[in-house]
C-alpha positions in Angstrom: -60.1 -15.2 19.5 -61.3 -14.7 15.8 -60.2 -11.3 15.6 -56.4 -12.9 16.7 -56.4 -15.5 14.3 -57.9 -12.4 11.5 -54.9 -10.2 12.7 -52.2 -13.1 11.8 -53.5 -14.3 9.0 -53.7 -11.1 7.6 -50.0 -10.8 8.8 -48.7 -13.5 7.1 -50.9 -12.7 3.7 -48.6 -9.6 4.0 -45.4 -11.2 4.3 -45.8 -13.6 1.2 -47.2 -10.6 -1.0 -44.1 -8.1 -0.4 -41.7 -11.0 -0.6 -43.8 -12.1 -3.8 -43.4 -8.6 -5.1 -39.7 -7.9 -4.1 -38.1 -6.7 -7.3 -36.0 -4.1 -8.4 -36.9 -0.7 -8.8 -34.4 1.7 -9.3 -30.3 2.0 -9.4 -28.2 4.3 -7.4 -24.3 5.0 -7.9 -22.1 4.0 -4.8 -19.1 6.2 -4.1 -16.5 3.7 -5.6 -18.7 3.5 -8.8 -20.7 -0.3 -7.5 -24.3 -0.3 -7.2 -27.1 -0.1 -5.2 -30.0 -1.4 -6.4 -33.4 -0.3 -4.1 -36.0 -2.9 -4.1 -39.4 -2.6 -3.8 -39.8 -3.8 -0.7 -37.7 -0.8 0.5 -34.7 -2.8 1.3 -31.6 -2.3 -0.8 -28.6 -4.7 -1.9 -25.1 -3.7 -2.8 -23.9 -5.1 -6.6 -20.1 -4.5 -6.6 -19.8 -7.1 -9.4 -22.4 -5.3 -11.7 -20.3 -2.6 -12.0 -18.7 -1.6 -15.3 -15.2 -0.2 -15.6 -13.0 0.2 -18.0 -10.0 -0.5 -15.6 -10.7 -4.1 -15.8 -10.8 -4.6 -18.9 -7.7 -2.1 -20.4 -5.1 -3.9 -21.9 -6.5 -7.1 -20.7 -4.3 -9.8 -22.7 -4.8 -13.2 -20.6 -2.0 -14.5 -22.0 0.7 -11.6 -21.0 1.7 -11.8 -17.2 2.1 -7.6 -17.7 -0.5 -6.8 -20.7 0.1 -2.8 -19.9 2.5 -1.0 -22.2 1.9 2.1 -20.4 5.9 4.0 -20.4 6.7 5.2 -16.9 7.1 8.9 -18.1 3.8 8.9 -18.6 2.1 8.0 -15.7 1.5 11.0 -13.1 3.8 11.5 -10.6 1.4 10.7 -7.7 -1.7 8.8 -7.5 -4.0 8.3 -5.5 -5.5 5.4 -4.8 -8.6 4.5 -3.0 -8.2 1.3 -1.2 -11.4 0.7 0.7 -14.9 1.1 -1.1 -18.0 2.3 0.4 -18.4 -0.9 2.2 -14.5 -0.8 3.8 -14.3 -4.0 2.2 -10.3 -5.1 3.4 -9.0 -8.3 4.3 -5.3 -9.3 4.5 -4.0 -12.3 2.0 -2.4 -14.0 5.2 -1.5 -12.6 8.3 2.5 -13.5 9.2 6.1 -11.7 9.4 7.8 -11.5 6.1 10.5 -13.6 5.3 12.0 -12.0 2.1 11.0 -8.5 1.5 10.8 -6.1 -1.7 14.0 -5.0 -3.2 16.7 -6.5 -4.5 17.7 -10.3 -3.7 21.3 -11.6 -4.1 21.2 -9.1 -6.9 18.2 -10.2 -8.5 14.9 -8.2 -8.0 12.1 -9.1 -5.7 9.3 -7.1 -7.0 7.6 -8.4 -4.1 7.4 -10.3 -0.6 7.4 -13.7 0.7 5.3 -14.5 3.9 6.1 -18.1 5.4 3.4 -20.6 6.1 2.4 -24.3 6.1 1.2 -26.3 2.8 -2.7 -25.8 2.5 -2.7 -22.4 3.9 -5.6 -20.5 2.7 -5.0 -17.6 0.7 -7.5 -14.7 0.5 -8.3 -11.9 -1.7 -7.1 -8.3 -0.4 -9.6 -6.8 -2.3 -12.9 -6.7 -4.4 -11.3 -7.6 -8.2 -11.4 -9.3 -10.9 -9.8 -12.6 -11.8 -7.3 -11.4 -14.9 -4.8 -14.8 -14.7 -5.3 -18.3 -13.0 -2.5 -20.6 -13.9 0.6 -22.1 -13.7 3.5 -19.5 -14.5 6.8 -19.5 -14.8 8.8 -19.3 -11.2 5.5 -18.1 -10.2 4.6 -21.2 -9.7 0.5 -21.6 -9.2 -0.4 -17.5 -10.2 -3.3 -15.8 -9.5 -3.9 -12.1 -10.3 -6.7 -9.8 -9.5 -7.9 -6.1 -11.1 -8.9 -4.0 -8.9 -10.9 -0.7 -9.7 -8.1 1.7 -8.8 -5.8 0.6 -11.3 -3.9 -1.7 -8.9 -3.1 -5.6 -9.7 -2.3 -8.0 -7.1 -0.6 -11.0 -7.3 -0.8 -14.6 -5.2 1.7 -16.7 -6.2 3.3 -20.4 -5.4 -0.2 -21.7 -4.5 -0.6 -25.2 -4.4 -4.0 -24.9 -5.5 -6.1 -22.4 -7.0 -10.0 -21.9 -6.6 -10.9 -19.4 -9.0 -10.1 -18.9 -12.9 -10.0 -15.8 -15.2 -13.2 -14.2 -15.4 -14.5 -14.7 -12.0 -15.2 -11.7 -9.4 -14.6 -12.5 -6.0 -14.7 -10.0 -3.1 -12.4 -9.6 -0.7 -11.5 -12.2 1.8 -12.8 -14.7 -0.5 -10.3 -18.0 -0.8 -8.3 -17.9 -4.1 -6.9 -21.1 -3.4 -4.2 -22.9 -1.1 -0.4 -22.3 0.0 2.4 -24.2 -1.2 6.0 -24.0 -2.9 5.3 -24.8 -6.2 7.4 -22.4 -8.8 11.3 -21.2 -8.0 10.3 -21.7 -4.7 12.4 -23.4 -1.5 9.8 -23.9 0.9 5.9 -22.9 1.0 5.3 -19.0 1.2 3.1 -16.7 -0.2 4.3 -14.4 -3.0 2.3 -11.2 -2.9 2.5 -8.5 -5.2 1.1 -4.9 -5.7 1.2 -3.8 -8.9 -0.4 0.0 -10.3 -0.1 -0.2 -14.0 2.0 -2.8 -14.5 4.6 -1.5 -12.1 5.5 -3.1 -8.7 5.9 -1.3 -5.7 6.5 -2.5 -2.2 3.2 -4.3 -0.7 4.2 -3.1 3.0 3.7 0.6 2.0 -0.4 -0.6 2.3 -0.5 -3.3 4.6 1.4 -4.2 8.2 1.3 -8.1 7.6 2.4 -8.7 11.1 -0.9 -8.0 11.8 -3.0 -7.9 8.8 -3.6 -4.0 9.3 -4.5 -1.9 6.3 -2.2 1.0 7.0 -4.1 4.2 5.0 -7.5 4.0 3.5 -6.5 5.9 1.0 -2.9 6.1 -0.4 -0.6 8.6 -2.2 1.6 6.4 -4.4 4.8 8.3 -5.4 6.2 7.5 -8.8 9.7 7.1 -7.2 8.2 4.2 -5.4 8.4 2.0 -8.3 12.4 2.1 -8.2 13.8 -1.4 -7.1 15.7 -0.6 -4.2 12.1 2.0 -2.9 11.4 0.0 0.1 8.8 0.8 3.0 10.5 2.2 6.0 14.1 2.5 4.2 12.3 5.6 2.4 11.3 7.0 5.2 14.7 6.8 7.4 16.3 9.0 4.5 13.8 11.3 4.3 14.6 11.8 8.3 18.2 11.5 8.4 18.1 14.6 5.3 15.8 16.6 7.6 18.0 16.0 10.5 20.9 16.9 8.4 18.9 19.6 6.8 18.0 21.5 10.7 21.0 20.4 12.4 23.0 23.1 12.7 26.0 24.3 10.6 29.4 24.3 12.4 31.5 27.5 11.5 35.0 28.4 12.2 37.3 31.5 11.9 40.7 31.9 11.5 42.2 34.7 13.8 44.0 37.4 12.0 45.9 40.5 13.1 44.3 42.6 15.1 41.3 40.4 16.3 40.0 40.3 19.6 37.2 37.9 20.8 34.3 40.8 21.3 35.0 41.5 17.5 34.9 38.2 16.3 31.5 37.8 18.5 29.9 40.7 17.3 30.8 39.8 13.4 29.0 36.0 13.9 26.5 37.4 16.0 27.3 35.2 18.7 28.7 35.7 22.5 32.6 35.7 23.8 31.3 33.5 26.4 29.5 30.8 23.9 33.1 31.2 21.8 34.8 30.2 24.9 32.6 27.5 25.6 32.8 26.1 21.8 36.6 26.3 22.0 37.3 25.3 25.7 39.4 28.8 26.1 39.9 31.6 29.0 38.0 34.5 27.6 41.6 36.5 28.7 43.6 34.0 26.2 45.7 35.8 24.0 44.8 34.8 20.4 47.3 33.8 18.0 47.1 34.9 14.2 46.2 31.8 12.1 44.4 30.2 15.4 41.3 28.2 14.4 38.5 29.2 16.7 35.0 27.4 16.1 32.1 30.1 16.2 28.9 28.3 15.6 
């Protein structure tokens, strides 16, 4: 029995002496540039906000609602940008169908889109970032903006309350504050924005809100995206519809002259009497008349 009540003591003498020397012993770089900081009990935490980057701080003016003066021809044209960390660290501002989308708006730009939902709605944080603006602004309303490491800025607007101020890191999924309709506003929505340098692009080219899916983990943004009327999905039907028009085939016609029979106007096309016939909707014994039309291809 004394050897059992040795064994735990000695046990428990163990336990308060690791967690009494539990301190930090070395650093190690994450993959999105956070760190890892190994203790020296052998466990490890991960330090996002310890991280120092000079994305968060360029042109920060707290002031400016757009503090970069970066010209568009001279950002790249394509980027791109990381959107989970090492952690996959995602979570969507509110989960709804979109009532308003980017584009343009009775002739006005909507540089971004408005997701319906009831007064006191919590709003969360897409991702880990930086508090750059907490305020009221403009038709904005209640504003708040976050930096993110990539470049990217993303914007939470017509809150009824807010929860964080500039300065403060919050991680993803953490509350910013509550929905509401304050701002230019007609009813309470959320007003999110996805901004990369200042410019807006359409939030729905990274997330599917219907069910608060991030579509890529990582995302080629196209400079072209930043156009007003560069919409998600509108993009992509005319980029099909020109490669359906670009493979579908080319209709060609020829105009008999004197002297033409169908075998030589098949063998100049390198097509068949019988597939002329068939285009035309002709006897392959029809006499042809000079100045006929006769569709080939």
């Amino acid at each position: 029995m004394k050897k059992i009540f040795l064994t735990i003591a000695v046990a428990l003498c163990g336990i308060v002496c690791s967690a009494q020397l539990r301190e930090p012993i070395d650093t190690v770089m994450a993959p999105d540039s956070a760190v890892i900081i190994l203790m020296s009990d052998k466990t490890w935490e991960y330090e996002s906000d310890y991280v120092e980057n000079d994305t968060l701080s360029l042109d920060w003016v707290e002031q400016a609602l757009e503090p970069f003066k970066i010209p568009l021809n001279q950002l790249p044209d394509t980027v791109v940008l990381d959107l989970r960390d090492s952690m996959g660290i995602f979570c969507c501002p509110y989960v709804g169908t979109p009532s308003s989308r980017y584009g343009y708006r009775r002739r006005r730009r909507h540089t971004g889109i408005d997701i319906p939902y009831h007064t006191g709605t919590p709003v969360f944080a897409a991702f880990d970032g930086i508090v750059t603006k907490s305020g009221y602004i403009g038709g904005y309303g209640n504003l708040v903006v976050l930096r993110h490491y990539n470049g990217m800025e993303t914007y939470y607007g017509h809150l009824s309350r807010r929860d964080v101020v500039a300065g403060d890191w919050v991680t993803a999924g953490q509350v910013l504050g509550l929905g509401g309709s304050t701002g230019r506003s007609t009813g309470p929505h959320l007003h999110f924005e996805v901004r990369y340098m200042g410019y807006p692009f359409d939030p729905e080219r990274l997330i599917e809100f219907n069910d608060g899916r991030l579509r890529e983990e990582s995302f080629l943004l196209l400079k072209s995206y930043f156009a007003a009327d560069s919409r998600f999905g509108i993009d992509d039907r005319k980029k099909l519809d020109s490669l359906a028009t670009a493979s579908k085939p080319k209709v060609v016609y020829h105009v008999v002259k004197s002297g033409d029979t169908l075998g030589g106007i098949a063998k100049k096309y390198r097509t068949t009497v019988g597939q002329i016939c068939s285009l035309n909707k002709i006897s392959s014994k029809k006499v042809l008349r000079i100045g006929q039309k006769l569709r080939v291809k």
